[in-house]
DSSP file (Angstrom, degrees, kcal/mol; ACC not computed):
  #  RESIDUE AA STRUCTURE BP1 BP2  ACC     N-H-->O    O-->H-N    N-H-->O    O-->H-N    TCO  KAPPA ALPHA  PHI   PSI    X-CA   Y-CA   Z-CA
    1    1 A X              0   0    0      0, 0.0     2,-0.0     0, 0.0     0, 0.0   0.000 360.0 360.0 360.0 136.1   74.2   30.0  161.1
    2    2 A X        -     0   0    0      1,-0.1     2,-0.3    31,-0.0     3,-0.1  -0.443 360.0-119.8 -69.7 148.7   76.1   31.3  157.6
    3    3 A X        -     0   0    0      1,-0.1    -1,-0.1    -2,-0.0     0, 0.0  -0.758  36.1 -81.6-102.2 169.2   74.5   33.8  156.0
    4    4 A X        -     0   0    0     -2,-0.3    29,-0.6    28,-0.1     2,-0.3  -0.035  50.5-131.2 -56.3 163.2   73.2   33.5  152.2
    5    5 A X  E     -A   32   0A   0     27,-0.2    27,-0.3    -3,-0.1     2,-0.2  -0.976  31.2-178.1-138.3 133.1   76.1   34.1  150.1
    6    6 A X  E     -A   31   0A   0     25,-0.9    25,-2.1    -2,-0.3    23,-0.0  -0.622  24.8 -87.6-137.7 151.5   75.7   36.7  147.1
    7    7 A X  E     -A   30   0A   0     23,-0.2     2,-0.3    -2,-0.2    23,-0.2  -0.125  37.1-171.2 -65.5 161.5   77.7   38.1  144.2
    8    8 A X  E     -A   29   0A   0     21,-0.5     2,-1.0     2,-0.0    21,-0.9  -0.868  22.7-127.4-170.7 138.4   79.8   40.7  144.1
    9    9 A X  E     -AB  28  18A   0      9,-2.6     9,-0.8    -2,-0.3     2,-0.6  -0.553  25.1-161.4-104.5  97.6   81.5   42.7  142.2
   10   10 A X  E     -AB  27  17A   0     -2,-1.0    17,-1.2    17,-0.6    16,-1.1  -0.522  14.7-179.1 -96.4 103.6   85.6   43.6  142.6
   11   11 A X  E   > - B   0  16A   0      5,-3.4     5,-2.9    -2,-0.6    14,-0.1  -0.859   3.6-179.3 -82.4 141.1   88.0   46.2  141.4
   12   12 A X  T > 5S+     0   0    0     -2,-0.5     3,-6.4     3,-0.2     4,-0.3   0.849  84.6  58.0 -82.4 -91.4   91.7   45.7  142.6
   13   13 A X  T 3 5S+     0   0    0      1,-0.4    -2,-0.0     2,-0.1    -3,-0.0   0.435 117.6  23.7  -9.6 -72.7   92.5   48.4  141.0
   14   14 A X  T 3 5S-     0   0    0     10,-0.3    -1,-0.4     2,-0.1    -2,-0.1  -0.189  99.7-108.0-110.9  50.3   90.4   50.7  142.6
   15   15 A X  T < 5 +     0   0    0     -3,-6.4     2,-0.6     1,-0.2    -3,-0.2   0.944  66.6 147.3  58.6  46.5   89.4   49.4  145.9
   16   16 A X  E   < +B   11   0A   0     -5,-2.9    -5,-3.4    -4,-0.3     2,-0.3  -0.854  30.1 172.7-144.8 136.0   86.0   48.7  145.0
   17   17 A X  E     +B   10   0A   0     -2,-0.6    -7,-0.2    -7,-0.2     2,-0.1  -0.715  23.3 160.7-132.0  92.0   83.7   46.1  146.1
   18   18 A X  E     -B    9   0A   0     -9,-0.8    -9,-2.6    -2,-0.3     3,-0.1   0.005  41.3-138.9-126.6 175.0   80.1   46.5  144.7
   19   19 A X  S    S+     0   0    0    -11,-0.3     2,-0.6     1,-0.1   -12,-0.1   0.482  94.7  62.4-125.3  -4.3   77.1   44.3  144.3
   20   20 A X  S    S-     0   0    0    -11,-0.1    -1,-0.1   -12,-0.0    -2,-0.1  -0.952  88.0-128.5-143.1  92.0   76.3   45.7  141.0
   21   21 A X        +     0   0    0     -2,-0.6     2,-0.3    -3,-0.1   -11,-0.1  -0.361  37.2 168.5 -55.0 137.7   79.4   45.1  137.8
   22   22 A X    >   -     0   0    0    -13,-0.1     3,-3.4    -4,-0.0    -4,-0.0  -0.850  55.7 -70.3-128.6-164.3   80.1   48.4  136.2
   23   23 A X  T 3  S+     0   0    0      1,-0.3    -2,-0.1    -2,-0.3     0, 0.0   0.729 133.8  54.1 -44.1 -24.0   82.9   49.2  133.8
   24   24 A X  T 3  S+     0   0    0    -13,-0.0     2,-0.5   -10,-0.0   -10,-0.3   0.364  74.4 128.4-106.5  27.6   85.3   48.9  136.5
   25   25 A X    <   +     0   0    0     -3,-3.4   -14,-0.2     1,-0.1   -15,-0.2  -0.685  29.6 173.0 -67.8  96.7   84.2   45.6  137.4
   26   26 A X        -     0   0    0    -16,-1.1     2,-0.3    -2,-0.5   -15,-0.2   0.784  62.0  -9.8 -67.1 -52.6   87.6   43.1  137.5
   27   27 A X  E     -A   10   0A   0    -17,-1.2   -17,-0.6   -19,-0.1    -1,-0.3  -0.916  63.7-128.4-147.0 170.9   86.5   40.0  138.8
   28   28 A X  E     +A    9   0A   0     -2,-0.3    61,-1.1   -19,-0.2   -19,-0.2  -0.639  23.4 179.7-114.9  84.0   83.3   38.4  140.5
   29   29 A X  E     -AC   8  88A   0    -21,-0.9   -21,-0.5    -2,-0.2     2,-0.2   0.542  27.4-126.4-112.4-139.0   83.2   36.7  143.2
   30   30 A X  E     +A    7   0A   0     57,-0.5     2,-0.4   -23,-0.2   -23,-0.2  -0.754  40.8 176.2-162.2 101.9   80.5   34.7  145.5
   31   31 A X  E     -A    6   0A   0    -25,-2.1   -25,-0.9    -2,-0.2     2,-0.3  -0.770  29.2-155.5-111.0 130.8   80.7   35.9  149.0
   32   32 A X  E  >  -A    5   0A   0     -2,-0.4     4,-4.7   -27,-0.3     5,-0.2  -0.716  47.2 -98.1-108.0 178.4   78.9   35.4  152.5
   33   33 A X  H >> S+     0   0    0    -29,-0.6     3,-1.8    -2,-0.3     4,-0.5   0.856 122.4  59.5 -56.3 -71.6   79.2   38.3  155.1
   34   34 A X  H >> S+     0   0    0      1,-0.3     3,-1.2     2,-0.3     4,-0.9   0.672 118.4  30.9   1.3 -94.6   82.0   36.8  157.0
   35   35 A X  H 34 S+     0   0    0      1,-0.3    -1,-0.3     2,-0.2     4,-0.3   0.800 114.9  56.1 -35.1 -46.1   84.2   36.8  153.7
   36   36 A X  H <X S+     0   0    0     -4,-4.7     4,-1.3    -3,-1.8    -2,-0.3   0.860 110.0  47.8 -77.2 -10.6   82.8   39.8  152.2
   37   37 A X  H <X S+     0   0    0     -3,-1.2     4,-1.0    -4,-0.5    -2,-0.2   0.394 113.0  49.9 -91.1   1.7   83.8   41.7  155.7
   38   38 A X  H  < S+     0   0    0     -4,-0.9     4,-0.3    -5,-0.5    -3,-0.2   0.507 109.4  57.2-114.7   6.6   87.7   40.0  155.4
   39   39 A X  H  > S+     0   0    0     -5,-0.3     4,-2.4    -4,-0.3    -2,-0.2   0.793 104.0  44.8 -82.2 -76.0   87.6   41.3  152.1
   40   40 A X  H  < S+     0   0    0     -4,-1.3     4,-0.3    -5,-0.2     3,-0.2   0.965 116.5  47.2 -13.2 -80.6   87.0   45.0  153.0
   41   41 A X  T >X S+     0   0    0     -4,-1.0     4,-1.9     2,-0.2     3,-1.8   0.872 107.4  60.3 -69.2 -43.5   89.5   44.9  155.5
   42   42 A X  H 3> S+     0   0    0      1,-0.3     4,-0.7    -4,-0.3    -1,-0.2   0.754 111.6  36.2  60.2 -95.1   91.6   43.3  153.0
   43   43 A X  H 3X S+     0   0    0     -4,-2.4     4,-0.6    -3,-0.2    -1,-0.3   0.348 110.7  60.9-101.3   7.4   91.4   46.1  150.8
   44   44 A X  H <> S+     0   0    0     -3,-1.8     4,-1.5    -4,-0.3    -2,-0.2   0.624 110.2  40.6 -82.4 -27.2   91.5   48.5  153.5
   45   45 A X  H  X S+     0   0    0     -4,-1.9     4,-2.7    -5,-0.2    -2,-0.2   0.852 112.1  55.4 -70.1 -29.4   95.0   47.2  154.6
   46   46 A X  H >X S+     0   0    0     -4,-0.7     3,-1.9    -5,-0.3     4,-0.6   0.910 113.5  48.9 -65.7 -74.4   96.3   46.8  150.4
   47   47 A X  H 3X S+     0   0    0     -4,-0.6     4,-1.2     1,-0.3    -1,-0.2   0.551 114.2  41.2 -42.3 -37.5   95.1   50.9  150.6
   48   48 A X  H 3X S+     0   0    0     -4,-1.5     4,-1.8     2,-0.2    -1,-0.3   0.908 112.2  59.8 -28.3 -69.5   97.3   51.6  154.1
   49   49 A X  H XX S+     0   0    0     -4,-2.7     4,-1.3    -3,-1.9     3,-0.5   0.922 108.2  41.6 -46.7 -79.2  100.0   49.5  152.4
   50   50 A X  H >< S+     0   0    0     -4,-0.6     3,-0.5     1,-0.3    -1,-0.3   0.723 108.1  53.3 -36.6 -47.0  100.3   51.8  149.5
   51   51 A X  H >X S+     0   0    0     -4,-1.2     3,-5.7     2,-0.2     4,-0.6   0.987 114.0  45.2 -53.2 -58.3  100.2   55.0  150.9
   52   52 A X  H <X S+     0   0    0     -4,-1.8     4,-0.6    -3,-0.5    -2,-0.2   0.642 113.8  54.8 -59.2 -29.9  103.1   53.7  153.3
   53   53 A X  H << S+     0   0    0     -4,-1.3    -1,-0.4    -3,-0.5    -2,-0.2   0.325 107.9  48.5-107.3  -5.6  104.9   52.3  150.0
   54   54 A X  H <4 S+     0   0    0     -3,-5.7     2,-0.3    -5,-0.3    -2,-0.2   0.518 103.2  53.5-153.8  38.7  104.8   55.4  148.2
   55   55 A X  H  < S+     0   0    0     -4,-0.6     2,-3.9     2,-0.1     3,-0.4   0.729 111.1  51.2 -78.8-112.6  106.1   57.8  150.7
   56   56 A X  S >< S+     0   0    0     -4,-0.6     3,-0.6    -2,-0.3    -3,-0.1   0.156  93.8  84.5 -48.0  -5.2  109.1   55.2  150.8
   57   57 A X  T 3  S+     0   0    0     -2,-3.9    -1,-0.3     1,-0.2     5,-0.1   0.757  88.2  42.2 -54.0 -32.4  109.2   55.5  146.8
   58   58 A X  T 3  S+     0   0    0     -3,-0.4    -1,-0.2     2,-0.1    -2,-0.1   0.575  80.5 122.9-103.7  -9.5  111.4   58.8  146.3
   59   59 A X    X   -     0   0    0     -3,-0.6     3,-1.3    -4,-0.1    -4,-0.0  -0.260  66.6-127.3 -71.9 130.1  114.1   57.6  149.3
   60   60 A X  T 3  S+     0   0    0      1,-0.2    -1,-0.1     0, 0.0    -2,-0.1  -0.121  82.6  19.9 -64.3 157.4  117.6   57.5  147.1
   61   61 A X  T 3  S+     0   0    0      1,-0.1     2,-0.7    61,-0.0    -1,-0.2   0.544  86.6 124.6  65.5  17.7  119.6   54.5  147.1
   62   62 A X    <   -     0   0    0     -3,-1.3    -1,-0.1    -6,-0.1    60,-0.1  -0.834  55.0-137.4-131.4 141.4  117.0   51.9  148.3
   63   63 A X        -     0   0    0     58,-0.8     3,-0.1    -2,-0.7    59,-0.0  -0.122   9.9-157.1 -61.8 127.5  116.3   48.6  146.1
   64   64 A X  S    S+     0   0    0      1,-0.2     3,-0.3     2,-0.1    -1,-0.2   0.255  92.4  77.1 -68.3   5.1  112.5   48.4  146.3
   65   65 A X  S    S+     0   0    0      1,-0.1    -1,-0.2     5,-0.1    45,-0.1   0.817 106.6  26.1-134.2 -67.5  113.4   44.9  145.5
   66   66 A X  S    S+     0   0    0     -3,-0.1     2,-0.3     4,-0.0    -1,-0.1  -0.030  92.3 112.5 -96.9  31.4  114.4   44.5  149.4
   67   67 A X     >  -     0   0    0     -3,-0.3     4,-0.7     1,-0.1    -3,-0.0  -0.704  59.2-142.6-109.6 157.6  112.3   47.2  151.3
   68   68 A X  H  > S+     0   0    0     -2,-0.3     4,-1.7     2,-0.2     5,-0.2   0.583  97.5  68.2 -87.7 -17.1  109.5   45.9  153.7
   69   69 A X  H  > S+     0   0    0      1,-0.2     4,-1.9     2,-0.2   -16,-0.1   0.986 107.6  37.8 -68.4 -50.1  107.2   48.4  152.9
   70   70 A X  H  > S+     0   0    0      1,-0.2     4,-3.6     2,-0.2     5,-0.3   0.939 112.2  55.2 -58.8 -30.7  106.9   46.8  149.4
   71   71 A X  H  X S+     0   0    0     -4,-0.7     4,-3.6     2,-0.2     5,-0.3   0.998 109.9  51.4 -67.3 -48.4  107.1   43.3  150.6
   72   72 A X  H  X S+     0   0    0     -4,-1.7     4,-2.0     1,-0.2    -1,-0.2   0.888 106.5  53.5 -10.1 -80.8  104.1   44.4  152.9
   73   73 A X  H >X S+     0   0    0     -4,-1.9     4,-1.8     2,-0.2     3,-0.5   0.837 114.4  37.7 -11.2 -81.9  102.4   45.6  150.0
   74   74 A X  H 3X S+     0   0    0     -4,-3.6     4,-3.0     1,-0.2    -1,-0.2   0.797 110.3  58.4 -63.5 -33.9  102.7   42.3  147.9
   75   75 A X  H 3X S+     0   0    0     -4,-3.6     4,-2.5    -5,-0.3     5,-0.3   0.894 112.6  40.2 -72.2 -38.0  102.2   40.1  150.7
   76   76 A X  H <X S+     0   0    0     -4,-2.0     4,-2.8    -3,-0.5    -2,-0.2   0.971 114.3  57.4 -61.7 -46.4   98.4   42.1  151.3
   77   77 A X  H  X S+     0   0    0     -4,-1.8     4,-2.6     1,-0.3    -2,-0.2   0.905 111.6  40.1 -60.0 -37.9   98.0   42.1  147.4
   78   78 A X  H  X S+     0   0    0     -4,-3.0     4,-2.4     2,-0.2    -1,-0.3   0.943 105.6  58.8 -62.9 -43.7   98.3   38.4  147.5
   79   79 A X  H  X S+     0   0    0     -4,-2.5     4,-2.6     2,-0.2    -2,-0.2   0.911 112.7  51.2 -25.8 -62.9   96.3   37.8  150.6
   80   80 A X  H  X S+     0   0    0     -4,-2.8     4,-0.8    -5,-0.3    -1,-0.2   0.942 109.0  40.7 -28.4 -73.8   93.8   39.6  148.2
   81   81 A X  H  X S+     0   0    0     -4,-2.6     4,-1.6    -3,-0.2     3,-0.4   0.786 110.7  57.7 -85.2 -17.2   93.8   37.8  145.1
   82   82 A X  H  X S+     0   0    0     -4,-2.4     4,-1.9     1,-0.2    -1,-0.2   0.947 112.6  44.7 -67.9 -31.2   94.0   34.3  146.9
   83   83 A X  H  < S+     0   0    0     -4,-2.6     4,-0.3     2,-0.2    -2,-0.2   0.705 116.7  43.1 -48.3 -35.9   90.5   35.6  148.7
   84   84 A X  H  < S+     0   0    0     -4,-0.8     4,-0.5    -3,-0.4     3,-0.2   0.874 111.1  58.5-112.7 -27.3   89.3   36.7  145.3
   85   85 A X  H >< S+     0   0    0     -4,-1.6     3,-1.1     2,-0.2     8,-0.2   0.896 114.1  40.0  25.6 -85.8   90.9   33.0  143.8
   86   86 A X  T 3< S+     0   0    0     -4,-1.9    -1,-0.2     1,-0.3    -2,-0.2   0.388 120.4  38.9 -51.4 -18.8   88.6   31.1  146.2
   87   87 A X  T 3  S+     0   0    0     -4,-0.3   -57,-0.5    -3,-0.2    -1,-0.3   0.354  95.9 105.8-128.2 -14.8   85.8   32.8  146.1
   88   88 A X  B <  S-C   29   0A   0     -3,-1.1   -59,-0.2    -4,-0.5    -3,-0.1  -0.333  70.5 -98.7 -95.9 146.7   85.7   33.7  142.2
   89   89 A X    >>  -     0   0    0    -61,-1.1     4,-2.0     1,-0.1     3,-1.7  -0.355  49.3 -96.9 -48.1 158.9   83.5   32.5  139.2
   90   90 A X  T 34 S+     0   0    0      1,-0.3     4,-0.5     2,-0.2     5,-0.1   0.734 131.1  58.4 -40.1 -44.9   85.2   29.9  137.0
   91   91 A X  T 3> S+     0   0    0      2,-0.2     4,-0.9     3,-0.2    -1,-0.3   0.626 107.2  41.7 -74.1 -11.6   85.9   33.2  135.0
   92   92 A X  H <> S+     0   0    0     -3,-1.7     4,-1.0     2,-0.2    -2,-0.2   0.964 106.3  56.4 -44.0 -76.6   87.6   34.8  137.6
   93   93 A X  H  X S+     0   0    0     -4,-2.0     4,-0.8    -8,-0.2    -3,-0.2   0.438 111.9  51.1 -28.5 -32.3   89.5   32.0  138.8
   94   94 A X  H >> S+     0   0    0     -4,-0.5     4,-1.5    -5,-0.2     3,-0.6   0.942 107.2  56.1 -88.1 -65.3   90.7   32.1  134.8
   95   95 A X  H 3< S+     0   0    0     -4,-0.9     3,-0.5     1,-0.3    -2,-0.2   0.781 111.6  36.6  -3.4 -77.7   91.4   35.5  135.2
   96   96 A X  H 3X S+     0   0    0     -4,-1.0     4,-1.0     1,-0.2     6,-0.5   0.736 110.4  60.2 -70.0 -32.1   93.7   35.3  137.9
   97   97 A X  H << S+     0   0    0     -4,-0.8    -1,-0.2    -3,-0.6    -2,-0.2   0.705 108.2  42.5 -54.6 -38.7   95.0   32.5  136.9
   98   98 A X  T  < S+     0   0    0     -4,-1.5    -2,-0.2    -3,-0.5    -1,-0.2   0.341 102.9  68.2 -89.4  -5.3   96.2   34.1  133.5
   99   99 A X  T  4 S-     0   0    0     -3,-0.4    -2,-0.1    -5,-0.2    -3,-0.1   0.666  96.7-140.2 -75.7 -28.8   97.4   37.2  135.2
  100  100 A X     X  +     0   0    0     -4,-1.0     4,-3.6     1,-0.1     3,-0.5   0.468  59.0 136.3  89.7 -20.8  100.2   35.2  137.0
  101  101 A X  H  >  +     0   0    0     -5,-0.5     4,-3.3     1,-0.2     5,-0.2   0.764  52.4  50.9 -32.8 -55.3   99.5   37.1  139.6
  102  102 A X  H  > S+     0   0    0     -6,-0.5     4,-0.7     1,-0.2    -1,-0.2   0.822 118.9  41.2 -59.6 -44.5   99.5   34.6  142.7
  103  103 A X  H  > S+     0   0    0     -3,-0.5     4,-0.8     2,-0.2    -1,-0.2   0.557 112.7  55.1-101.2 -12.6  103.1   33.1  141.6
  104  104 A X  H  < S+     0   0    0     -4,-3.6    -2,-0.2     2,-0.1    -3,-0.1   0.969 111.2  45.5 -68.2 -34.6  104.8   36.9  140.6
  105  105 A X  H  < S+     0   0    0     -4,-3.3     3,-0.2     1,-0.2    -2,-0.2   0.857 122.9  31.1 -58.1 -41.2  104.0   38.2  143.9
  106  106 A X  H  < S+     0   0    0     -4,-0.7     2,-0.4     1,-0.2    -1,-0.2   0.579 118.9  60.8-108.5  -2.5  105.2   35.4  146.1
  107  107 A X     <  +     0   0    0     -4,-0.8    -1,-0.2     1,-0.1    -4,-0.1  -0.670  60.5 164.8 -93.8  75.7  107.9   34.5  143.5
  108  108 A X        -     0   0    0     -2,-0.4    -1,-0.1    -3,-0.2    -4,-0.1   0.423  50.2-115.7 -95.5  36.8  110.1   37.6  143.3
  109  109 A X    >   +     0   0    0      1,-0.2     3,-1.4     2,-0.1    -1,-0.1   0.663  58.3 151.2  87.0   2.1  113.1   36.0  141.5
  110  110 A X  T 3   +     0   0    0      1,-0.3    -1,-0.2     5,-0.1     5,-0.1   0.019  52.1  78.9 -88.3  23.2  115.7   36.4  144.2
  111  111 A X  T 3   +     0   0    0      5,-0.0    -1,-0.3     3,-0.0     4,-0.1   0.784  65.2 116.7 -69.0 -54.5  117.8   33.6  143.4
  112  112 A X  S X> S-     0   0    0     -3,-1.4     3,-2.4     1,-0.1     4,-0.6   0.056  80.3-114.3 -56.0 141.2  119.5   35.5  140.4
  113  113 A X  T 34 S+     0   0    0      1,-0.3    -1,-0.1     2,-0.1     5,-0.1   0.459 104.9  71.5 -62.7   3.2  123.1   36.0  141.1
  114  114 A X  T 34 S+     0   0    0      1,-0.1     5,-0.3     3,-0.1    -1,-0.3   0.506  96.5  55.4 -72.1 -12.1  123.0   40.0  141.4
  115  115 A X  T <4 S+     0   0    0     -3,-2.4     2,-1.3     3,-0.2    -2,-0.1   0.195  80.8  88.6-133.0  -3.2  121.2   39.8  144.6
  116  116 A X  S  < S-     0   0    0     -4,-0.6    -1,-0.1     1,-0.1    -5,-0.0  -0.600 130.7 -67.1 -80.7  86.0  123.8   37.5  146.3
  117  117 A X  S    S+     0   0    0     -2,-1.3    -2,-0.1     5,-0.2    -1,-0.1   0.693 112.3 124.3  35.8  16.4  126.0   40.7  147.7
  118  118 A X        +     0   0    0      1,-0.3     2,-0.4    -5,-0.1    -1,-0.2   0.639  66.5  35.1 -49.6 -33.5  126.6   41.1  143.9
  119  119 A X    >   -     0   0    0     -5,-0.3     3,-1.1     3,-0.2    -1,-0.3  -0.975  68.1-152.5-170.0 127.2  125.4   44.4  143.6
  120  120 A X  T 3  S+     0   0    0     -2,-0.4     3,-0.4     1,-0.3    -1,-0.1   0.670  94.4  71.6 -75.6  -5.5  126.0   47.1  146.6
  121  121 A X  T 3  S+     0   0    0      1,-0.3   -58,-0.8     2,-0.1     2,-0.8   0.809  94.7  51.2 -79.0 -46.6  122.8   48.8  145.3
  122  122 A X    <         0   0    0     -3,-1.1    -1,-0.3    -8,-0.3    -3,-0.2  -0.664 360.0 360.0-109.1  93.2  120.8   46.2  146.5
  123  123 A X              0   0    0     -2,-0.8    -1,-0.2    -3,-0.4    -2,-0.1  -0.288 360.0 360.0-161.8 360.0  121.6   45.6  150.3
């Protein structure tokens, strides 16, 4: 049996998934346990991710463009907003939809001709 499924309230931003909007309230979504616990972990992995992604920030001479820690990163953050996508009010859904979000992360643009062995910087 599913359990009842209830509102909830999401910051990205800051890792927070409350039942109750406050000011740092992003989006809303409509969740049953199952989904609000693959949510959590979710945004326990995005928080992992980061840390991991910024100790590898300072190291000279490599394109964040090509690092796996970042691609990590985006790939959780999408994972994320497609959860929050599915699951969101019609004003969410708009939200996200108008952020761009879903197609900047999984598009990153690597077609342009600097990233063909163009430029030694990013290799």
């Amino acid at each position: 049996m599913t359990s009842p499924k209830k509102n909830y309230y999401i910051s990205v931003t800051h890792r927070l998934v409350q039942e109750v909007p406050n000011e740092s309230t992003e989006f809303e979504v409509v969740l049953d346990e199952e989904d609000l616990s693959m949510l959590r972990d979710k945004i326990g992995e995005l928080a992992k991710e980061d840390e991991y992604t910024l100790k590898r920030a300072p190291v000279p001479y490599k394109s964040a463009d090509h690092d796996e820690a970042s691609d990590r990163f985006n790939r959780r953050l999408t994972e994320i907003y497609v959860l929050l996508y599915r699951n969101g009010t019609e004003k969410t859904r708009e939200a996200i939809m108008n952020m761009g979000v879903l197609s900047n992360l999984s598009n990153t643009d690597y077609d342009h001709p600097g990233y063909n062995g163009g430029s030694p910087l990013n290799r």
